[in-house]
FIKOLZA-1660 file (N, C-alpha, C; in steps of 0.1 Angstrom, whole numbers, plus 5000, padded with zeros to 4 digits):
% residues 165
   i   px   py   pz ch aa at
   1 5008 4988 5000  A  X  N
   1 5000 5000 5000  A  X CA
   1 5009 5013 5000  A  X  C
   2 5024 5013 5012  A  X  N
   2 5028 5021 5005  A  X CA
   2 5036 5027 4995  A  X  C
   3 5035 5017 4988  A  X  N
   3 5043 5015 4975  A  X CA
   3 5034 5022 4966  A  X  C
   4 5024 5020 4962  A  X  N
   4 5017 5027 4956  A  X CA
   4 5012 5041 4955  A  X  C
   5 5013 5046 4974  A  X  N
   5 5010 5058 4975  A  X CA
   5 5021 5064 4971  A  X  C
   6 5036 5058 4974  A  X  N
   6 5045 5066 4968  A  X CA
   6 5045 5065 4955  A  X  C
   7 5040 5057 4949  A  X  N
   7 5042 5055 4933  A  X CA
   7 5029 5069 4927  A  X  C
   8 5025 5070 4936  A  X  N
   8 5014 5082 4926  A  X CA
   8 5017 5099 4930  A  X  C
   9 5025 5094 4940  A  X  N
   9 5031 5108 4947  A  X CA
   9 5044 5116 4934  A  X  C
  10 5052 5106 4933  A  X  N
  10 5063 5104 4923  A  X CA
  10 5054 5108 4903  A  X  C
  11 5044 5103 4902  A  X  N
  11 5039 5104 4891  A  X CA
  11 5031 5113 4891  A  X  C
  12 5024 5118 4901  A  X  N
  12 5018 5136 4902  A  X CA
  12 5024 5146 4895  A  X  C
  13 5033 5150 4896  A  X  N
  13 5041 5165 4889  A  X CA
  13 5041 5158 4875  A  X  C
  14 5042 5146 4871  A  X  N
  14 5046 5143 4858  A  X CA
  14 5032 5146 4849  A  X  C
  15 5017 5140 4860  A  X  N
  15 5005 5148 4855  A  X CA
  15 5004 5159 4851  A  X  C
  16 5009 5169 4863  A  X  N
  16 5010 5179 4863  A  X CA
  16 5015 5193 4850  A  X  C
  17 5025 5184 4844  A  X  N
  17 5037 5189 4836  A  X CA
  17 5029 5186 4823  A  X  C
  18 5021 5172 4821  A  X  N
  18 5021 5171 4808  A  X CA
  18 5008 5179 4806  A  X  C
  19 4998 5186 4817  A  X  N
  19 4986 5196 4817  A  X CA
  19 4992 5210 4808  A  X  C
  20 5002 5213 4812  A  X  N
  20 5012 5226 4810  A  X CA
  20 5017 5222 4797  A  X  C
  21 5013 5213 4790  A  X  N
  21 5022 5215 4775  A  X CA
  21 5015 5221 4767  A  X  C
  22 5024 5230 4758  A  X  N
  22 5017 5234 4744  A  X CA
  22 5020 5233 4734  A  X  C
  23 5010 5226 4723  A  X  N
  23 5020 5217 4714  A  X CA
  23 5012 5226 4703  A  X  C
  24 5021 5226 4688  A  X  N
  24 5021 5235 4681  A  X CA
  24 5020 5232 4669  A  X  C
  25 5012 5231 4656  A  X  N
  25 5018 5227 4642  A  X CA
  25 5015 5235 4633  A  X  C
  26 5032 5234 4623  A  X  N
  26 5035 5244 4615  A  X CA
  26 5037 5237 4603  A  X  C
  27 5031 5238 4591  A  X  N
  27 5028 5234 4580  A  X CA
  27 5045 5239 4567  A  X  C
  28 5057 5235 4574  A  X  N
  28 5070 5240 4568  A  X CA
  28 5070 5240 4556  A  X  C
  29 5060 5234 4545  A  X  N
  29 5063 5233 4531  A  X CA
  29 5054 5244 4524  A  X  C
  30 5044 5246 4534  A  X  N
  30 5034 5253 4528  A  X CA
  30 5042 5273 4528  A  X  C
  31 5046 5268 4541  A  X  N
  31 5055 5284 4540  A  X CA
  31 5066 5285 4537  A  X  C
  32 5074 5274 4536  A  X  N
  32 5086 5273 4525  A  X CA
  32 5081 5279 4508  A  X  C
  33 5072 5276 4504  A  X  N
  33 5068 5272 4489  A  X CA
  33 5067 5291 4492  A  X  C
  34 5059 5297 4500  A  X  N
  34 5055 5310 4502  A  X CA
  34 5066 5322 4497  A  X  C
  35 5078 5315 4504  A  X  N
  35 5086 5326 4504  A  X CA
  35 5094 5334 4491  A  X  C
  36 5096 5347 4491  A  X  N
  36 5099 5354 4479  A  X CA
  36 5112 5351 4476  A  X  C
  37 5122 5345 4480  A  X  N
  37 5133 5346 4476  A  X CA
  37 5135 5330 4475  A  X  C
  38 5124 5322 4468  A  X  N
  38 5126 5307 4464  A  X CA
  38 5127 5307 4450  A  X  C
  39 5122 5320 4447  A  X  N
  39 5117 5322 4435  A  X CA
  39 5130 5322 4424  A  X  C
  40 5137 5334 4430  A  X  N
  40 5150 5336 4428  A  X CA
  40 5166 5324 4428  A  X  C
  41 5162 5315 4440  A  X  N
  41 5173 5304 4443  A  X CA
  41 5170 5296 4433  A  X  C
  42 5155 5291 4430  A  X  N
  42 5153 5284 4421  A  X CA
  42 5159 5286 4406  A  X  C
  43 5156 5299 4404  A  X  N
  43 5166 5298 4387  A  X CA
  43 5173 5298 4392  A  X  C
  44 5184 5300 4405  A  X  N
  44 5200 5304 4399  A  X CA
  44 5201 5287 4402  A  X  C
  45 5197 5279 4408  A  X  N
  45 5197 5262 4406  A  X CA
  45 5197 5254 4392  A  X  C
  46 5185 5266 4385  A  X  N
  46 5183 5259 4371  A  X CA
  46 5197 5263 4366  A  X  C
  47 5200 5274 4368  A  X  N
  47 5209 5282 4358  A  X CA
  47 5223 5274 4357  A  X  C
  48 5227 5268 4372  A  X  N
  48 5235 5258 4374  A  X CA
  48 5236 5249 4369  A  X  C
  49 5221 5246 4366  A  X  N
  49 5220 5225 4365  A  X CA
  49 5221 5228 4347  A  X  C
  50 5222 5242 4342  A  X  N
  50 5223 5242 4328  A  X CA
  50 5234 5244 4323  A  X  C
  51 5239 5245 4337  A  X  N
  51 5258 5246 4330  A  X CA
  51 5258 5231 4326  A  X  C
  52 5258 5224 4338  A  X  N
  52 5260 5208 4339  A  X CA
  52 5253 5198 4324  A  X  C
  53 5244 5204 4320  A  X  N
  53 5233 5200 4312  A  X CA
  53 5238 5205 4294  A  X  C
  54 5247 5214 4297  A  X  N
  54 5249 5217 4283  A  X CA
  54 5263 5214 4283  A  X  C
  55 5270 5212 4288  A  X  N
  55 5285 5199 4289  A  X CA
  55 5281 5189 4284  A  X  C
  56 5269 5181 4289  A  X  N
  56 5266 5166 4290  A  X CA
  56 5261 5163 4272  A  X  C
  57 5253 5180 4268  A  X  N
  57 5250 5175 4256  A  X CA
  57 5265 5174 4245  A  X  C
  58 5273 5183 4247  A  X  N
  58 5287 5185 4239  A  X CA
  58 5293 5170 4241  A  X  C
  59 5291 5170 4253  A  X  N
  59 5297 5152 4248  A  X CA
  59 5287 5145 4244  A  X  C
  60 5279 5134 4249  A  X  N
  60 5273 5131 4235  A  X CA
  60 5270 5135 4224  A  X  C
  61 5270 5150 4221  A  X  N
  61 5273 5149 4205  A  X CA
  61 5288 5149 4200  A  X  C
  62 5297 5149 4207  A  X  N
  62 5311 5144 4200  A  X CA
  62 5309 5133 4204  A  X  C
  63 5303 5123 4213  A  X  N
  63 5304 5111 4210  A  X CA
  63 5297 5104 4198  A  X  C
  64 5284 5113 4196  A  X  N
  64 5276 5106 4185  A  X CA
  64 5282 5114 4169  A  X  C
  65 5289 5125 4169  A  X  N
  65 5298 5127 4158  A  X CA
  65 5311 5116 4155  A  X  C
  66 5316 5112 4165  A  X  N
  66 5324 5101 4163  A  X CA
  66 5324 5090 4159  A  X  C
  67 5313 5086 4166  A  X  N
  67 5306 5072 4164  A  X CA
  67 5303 5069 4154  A  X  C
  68 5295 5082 4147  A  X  N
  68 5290 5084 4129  A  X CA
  68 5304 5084 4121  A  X  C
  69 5315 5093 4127  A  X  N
  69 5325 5091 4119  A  X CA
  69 5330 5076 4112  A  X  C
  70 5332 5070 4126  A  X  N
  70 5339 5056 4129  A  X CA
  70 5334 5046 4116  A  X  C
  71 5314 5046 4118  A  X  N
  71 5313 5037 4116  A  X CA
  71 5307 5043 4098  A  X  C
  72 5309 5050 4093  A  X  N
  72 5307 5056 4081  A  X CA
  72 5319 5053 4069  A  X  C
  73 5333 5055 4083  A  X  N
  73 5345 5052 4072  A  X CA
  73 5354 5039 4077  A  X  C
  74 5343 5029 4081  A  X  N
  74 5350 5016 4090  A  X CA
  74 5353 5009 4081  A  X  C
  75 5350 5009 4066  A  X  N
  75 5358 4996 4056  A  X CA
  75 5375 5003 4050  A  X  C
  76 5372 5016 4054  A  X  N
  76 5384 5026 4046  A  X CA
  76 5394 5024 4056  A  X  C
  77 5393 5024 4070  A  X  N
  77 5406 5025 4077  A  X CA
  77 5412 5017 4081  A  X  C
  78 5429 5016 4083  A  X  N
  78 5436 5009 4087  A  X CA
  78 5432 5003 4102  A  X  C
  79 5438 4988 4102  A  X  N
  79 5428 4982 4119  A  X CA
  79 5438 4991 4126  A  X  C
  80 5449 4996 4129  A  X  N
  80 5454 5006 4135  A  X CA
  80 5449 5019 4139  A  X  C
  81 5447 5025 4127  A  X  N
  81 5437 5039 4128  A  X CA
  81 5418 5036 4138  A  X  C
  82 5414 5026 4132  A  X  N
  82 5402 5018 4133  A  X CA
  82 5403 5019 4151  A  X  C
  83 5412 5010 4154  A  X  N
  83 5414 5009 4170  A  X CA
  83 5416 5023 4178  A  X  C
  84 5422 5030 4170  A  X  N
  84 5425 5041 4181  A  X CA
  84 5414 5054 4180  A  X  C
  85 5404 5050 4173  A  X  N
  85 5393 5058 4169  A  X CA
  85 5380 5055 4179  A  X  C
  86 5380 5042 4182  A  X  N
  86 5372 5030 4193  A  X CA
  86 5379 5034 4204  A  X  C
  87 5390 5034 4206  A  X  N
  87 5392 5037 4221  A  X CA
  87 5397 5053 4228  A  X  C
  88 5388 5062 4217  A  X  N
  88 5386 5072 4219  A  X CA
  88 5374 5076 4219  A  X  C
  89 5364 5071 4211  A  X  N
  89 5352 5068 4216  A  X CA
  89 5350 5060 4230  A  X  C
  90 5357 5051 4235  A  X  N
  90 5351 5044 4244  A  X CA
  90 5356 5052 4259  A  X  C
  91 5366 5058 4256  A  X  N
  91 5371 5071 4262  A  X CA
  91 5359 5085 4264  A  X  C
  92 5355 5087 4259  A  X  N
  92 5342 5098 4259  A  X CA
  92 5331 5088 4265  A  X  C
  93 5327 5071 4260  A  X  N
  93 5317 5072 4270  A  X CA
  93 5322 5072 4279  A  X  C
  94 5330 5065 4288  A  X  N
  94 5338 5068 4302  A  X CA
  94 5335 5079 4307  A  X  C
  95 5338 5088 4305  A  X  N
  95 5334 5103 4307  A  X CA
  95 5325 5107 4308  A  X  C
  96 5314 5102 4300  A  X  N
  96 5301 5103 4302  A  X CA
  96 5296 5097 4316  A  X  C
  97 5300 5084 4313  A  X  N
  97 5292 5076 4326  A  X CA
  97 5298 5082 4340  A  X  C
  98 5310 5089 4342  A  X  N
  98 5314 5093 4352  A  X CA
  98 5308 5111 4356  A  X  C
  99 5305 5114 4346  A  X  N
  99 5302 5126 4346  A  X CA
  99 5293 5130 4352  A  X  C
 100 5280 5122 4347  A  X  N
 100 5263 5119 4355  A  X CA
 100 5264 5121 4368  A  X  C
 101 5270 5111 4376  A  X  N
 101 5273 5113 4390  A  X CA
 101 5279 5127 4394  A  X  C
 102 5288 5127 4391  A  X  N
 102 5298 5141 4393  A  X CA
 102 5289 5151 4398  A  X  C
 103 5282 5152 4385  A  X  N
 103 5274 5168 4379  A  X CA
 103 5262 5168 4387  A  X  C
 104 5257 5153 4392  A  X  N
 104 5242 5154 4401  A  X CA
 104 5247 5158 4415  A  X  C
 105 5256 5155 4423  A  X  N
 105 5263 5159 4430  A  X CA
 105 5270 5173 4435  A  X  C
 106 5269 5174 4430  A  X  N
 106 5274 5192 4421  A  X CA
 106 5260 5198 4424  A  X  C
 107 5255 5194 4416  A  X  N
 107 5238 5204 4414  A  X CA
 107 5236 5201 4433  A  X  C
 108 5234 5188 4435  A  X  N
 108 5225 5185 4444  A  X CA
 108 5236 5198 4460  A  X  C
 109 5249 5200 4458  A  X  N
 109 5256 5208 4469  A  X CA
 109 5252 5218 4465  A  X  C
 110 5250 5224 4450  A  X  N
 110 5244 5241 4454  A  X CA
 110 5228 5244 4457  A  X  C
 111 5225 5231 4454  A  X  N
 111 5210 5232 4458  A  X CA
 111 5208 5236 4474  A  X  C
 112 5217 5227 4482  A  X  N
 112 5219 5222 4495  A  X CA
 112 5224 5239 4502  A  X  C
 113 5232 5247 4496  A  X  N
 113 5239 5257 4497  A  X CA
 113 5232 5270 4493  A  X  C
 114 5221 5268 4489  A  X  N
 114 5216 5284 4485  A  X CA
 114 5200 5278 4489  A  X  C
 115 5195 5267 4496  A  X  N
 115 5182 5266 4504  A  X CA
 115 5188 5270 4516  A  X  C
 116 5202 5267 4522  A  X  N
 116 5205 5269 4536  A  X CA
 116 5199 5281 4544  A  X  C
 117 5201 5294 4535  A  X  N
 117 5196 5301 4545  A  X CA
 117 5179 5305 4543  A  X  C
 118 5172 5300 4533  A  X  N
 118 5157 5300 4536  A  X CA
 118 5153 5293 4545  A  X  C
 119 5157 5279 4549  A  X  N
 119 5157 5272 4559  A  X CA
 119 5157 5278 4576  A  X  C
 120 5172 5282 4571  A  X  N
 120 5172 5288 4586  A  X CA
 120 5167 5302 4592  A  X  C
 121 5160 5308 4578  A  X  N
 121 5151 5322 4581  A  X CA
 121 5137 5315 4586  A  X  C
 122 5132 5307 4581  A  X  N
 122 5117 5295 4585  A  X CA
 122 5119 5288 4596  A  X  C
 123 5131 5285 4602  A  X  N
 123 5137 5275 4613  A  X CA
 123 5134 5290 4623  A  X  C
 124 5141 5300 4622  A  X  N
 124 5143 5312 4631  A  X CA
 124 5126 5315 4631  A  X  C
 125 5121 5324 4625  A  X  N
 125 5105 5327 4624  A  X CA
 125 5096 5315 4632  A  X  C
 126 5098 5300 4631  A  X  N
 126 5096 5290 4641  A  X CA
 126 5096 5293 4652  A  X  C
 127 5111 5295 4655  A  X  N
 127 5116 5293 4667  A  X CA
 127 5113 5307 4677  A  X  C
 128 5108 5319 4671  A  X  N
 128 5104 5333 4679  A  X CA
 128 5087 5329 4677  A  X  C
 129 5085 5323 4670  A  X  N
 129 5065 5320 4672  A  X CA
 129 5065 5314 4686  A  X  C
 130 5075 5297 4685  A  X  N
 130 5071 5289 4698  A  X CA
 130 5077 5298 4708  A  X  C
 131 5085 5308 4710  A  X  N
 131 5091 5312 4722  A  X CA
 131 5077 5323 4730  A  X  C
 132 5075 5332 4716  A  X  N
 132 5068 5340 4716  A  X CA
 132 5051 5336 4724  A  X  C
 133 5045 5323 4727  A  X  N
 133 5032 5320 4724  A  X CA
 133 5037 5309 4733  A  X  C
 134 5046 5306 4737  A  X  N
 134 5048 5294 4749  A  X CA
 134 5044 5278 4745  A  X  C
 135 5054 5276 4734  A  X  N
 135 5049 5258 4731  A  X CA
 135 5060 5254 4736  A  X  C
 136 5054 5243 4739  A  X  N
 136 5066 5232 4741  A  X CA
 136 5072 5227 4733  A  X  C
 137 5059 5229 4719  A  X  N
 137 5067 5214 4712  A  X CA
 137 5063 5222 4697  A  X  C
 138 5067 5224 4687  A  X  N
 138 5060 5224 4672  A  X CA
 138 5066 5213 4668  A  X  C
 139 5054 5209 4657  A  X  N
 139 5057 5196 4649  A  X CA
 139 5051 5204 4635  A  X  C
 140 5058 5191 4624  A  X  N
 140 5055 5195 4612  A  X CA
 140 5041 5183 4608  A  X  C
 141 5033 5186 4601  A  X  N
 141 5026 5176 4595  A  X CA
 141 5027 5164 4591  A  X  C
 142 5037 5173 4585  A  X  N
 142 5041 5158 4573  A  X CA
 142 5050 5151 4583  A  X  C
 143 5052 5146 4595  A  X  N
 143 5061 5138 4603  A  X CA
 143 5049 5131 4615  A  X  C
 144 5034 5141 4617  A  X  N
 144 5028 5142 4626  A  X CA
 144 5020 5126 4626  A  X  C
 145 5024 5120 4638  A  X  N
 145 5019 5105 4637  A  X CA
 145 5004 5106 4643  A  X  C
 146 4999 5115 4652  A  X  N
 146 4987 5121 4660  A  X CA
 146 4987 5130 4659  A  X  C
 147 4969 5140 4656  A  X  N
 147 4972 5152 4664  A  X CA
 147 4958 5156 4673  A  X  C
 148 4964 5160 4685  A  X  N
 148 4949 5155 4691  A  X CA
 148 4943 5168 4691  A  X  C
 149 4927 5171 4695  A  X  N
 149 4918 5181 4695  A  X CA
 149 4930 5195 4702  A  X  C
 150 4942 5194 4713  A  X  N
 150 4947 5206 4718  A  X CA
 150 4957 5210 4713  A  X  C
 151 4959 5199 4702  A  X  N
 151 4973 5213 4691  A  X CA
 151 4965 5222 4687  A  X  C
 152 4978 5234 4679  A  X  N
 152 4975 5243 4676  A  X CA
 152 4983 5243 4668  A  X  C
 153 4974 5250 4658  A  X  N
 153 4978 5254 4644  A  X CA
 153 4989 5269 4642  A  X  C
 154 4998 5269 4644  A  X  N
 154 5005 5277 4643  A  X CA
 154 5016 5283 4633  A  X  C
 155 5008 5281 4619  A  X  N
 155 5015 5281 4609  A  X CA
 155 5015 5299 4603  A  X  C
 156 5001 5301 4607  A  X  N
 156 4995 5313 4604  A  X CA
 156 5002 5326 4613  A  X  C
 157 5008 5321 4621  A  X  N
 157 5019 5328 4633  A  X CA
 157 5033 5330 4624  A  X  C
 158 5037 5320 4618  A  X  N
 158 5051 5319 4616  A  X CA
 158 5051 5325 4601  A  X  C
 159 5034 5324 4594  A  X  N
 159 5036 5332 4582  A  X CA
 159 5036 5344 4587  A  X  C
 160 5027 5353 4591  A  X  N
 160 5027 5368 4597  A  X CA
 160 5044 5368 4603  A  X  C
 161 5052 5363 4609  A  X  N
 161 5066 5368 4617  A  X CA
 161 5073 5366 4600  A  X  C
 162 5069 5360 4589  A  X  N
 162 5084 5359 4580  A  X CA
 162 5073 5374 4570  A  X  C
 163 5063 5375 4573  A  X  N
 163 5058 5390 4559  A  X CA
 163 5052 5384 4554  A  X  C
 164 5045 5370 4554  A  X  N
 164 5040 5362 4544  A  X CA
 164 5026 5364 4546  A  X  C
 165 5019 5357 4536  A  X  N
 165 5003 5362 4532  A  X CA
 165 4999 5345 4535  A  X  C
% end
């Protein structure tokens, strides 16, 4: 018996504490997608992935100018000339196939490098909502496993702190 009374004595404040929470959700894609300067990162991303994109075409068309060469004047050439015309073609696709990776990796770091600070302008405007309004907790939607009747929608907070509509 007294085990129990201590056991509910001990689990009181924990009642207590979880009365006092205030939990919060913020819809991050919806005011991600909002902001005016996505608009902007976005081409300079395209603009990048068109450097990468217009390399990739120059080689395959020197590979497919080659290739046409090769096999246009393949009864005329020496098997000497013949061979080293193949392993300069096979040389460019090499290049190709290594390239793909390279260049997605490339894109994918300045993508990673010019969302950074939209991120942490939306992470910050978050972070002065919950301080601002007393949450314990914001969660995003799209991760939200429950949400029960006493969250709060607090996305409409964090649009008004970044200027957004």
């Amino acid at each position: 018996m007294k085990k129990i009374i201590v056991s509910m004595l001990l689990l009181l404040p924990l009642g207590l504490a979880a009365q006092e929470m205030k939990i919060a959700i913020v819809d991050q894609q919806a005011i991600f997608s909002l902001l005016p300067e996505l608009s902007e990162v976005e081409s300079q991303i395209a603009a990048f992935a068109k450097q990468y994109q217009d390399q990739m075409k120059s080689m395959e068309d020197e590979y497919n100018r080659k290739f046409s060469d090769l096999t246009a004047q393949g009864d005329t050439l020496t098997e000497n000339i013949r061979t080293l015309r193949l392993q300069e073609i096979q040389g460019i696709e090499a290049r190709l196939q290594n390239f793909v990776p390279m260049a997605k990796e490339e894109i994918d770091k300045k993508q990673a490098e010019l969302l950074a600070p939209l991120y942490e302008k939306m992470q910050k405007a978050v972070d002065e909502v919950g301080e601002e309004n007393g949450y314990t907790y914001i969660m995003s939607p799209q991760v939200m496993l429950f949400k029960g009747s006493s969250a709060i929608d607090a996305t409409d907070k964090v649009k008004a702190k970044l200027g957004l509509k």
